[in-house]
N, C-alpha and C positions, 0 to 999 in steps of 0.2 A: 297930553295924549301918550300912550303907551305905546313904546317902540317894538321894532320888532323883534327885537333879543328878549325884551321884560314878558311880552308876550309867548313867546317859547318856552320860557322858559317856566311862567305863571302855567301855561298847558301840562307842562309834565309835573309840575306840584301840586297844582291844585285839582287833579280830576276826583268826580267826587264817585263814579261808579269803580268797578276792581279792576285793575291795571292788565292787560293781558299779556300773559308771560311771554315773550322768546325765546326760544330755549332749540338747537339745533338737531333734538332727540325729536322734536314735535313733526309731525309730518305735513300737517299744513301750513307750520311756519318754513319750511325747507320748502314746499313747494313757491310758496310766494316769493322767498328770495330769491328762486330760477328763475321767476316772469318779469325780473327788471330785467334782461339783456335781451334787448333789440337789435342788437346785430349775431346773435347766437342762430348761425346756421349751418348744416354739412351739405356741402355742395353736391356729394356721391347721394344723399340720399334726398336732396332735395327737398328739404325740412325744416324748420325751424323749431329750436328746442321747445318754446310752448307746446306744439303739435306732438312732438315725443311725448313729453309729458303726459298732457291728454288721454293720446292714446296708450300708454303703459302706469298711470295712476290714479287710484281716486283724488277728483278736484274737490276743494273746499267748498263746503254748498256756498248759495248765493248768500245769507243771513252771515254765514261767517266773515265772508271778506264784506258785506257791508258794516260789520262792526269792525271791521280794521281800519276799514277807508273812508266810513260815512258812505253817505244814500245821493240820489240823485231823484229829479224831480219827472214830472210827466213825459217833458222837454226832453231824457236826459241830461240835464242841467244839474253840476253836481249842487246841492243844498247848503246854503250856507247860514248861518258862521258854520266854520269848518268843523265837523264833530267827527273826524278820523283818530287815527292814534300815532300818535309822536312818541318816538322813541328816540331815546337819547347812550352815546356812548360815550364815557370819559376816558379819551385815547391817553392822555398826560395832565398834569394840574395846567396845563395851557391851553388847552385846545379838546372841545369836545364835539363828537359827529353828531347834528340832529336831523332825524326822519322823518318826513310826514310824508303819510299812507293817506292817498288823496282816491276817488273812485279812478279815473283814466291814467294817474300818473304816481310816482312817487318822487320829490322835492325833498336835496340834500342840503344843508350847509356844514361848514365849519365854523362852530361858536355862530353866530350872527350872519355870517357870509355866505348869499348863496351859492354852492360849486356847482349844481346840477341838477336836472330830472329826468324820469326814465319812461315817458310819456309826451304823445302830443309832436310838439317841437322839440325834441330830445337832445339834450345838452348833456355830453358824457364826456367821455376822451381826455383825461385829465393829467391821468398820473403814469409816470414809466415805471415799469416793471419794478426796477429797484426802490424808485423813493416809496413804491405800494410796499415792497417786503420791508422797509422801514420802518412804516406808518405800525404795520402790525408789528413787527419786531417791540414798537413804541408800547402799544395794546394789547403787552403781555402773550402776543400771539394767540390771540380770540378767535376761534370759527367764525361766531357772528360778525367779528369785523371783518374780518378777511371775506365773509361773500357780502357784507354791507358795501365793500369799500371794489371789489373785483369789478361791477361793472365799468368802473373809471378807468381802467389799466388801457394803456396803449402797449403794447408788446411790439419787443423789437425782431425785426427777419431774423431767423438763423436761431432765437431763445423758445421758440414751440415746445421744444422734448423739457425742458424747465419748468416751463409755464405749466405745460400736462400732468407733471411728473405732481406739480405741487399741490395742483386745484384734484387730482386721484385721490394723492393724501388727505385732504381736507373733506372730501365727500364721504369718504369713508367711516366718517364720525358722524354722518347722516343717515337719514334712513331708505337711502335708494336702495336698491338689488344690486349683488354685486355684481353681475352680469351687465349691468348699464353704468357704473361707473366711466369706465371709458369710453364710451358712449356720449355721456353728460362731458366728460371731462374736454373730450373732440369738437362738441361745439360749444364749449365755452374758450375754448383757443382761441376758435372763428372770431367770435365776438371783442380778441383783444388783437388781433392782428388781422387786419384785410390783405386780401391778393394783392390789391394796388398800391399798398404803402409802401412808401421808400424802406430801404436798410433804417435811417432813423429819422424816428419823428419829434423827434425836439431839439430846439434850440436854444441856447442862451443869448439875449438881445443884452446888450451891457447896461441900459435904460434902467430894465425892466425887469430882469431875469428869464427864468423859461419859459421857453413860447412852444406851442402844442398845435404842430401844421395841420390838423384836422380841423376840418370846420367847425363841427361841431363840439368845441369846446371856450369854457370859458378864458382858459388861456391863449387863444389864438391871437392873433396880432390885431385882426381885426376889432377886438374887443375897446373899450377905454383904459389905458396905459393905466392909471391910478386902479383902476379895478384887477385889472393882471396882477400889479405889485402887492394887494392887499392877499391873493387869493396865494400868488408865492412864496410872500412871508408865513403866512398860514401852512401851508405844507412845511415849510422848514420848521417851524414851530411842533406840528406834529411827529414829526422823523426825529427830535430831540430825544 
């Protein structure tokens, strides 16, 4: 039986219709990757960035993102086998980020391992700030990685004017208005630092390595100790 990795990886080889480009100039593909952060919100205006969006851009008809994510049945029930689009990014010869564009969710790993999705029961909160500017520092500093890889970021108290300062520059090579740059840029801080976090959110268990006091993360303590270590070593692996 065919594993999950031969299976991923047979998806991105073998599709036999035309591969759809990503590309950060596209405006539907920019829009999509602003509607994975579930916690992107401005508290003054009481909003969440989908809703910004929305209301200041044309959305992707429906035909387009069901050829991103696949279809769903009468039920809503997404249709399977899975016929969305997997995307793949080769951050180092060790470690590559694979995407699946699901109809309700979108489902990350590293190489074989799942780290996350950004639907449903949402599993984010992964990475701190630094080992994210790594990962891309690793991925030749890629736009597409850097907002493939941004919804994961845990942001530390006190590094906001950082965080804002970077995700400006990077949108800037997208096709917002410049007028909403900071804008966009204010509630994707939101979504990497909550009100209620401590000064900092990770730890080093000497076991296991870093631990991610969010719940909703696959590094949290809660998780299975061999599974923490495996998703660990993968990040360090990436940052090389």
């Amino acid at each position: 039986m065919m594993d999950r990795r031969e299976w991923l990886f047979s998806k991105l080889q073998n599709k036999t219709d035309k591969p759809m480009e990503f590309k950060v100039t596209d405006p539907q593909i920019c829009i999509l990757l602003l509607m994975n952060f579930p916690f992107a919100f401005d508290p003054e205006a009481e909003q969440m960035l989908d809703e910004f969006l929305t209301e200041n851009y044309e959305m992707p008809s429906e035909e387009w993102f069901t050829e991103v994510s696949g279809d769903v049945d009468e039920n809503g029930e997404e249709i399977l086998p899975f016929k969305g689009t997997v995307y793949s990014f080769v951050i180092n010869p060790q470690v590559t980020l694979v995407v699946e564009f699901h109809p309700y969710e979108v489902i990350y790993f590293l190489n074989d391992v799942f780290i996350g999705n950004s639907g449903g029961h949402f599993m984010l909160s992964l990475l701190s700030w630094q080992e994210f500017l790594k990962i891309i520092g690793a991925g030749m500093d890629d736009t597409m990685l850097f907002f493939l890889l941004l919804p994961f970021v845990v942001g530390a108290k006190g590094a906001e004017h950082e965080i804002r300062k970077e995700i400006e520059k990077r949108l800037e090579s997208m096709v917002f208005n410049a007028e909403h740059i900071p804008v966009i840029a204010n509630y994707l801080v939101h979504h990497a630092i909550f009100e209620e976090d401590e000064v900092e959110m990770f730890y080093d268990d000497p076991e296991i390595g870093i631990i991610c006091k969010r719940n909703h993360s696959v590094r949290n303590k809660e998780n299975e100790a061999d599974e923490i270590a495996r998703v660990n070593q993968l990040i360090n692996m990436a940052m090389d």
